[in-house]
Structures are given as C-alpha cells and as structure tokens.
N, C-alpha and C positions, 0 to 999 in steps of 0.2 A: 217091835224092832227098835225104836226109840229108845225104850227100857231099857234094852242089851248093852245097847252105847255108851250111854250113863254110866251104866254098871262098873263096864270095863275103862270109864275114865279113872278112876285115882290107881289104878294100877298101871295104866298108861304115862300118869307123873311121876309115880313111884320110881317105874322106868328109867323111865328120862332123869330124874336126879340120881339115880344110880350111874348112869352112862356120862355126867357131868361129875361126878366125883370120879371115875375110873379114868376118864381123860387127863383132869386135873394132877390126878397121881404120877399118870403116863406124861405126862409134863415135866411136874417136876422130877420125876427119875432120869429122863432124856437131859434135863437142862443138868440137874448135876454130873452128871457122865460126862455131860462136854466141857463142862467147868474142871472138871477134874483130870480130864487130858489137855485141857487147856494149860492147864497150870504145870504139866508133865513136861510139856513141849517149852514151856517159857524155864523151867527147874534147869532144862540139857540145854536151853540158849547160856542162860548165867552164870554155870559153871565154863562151857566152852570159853565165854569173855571174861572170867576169875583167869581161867587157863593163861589165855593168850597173855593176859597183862602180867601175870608173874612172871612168864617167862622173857619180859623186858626189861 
C-alpha cells in the first residue's frame, strides 16, 4: 500500500504544476481583457472631453 503512494507521488506534482501554470495563464488572459476594456472605456471618456472642449 505504501508502495502505491510513492508511486503515484511525481505524477501527483506533475499535476499540480500543471494546474499552477494553467491558472497562471488563466490570470494573465483575465487581467489583459480588463486591461484592455479598461483602456476602451478611458479611449470614449477622452474623446467625449476632446469633444466637449472644441466645442468651446
């Protein structure tokens, strides 16, 4: 029974740094997305205030 355990440890790490790079990823795709509508949303504030002030 001992034996079995052992066995199935480095594929149990394997695992796990697999599932820490796949998050990692899943990170940084989330955070550029919001970065990227982020910046979408600030692009239609600074034209609206380009807008406004020409027209003064």
């Amino acid at each position: 029974m001992n034996e079995m355990a052992i066995a199935w440890f480095p594929l149990l790490i394997f695992i796990l740094y697999i599932a820490a790079f796949a998050f990692v990823i899943w990170f940084m795709v989330t955070l550029i997305k919001l970065q990227k509508e982020k910046n979408e949303h600030l692009a239609k504030i600074a034209s609206l205030v380009s807008s406004k002030l020409d027209d003064r």
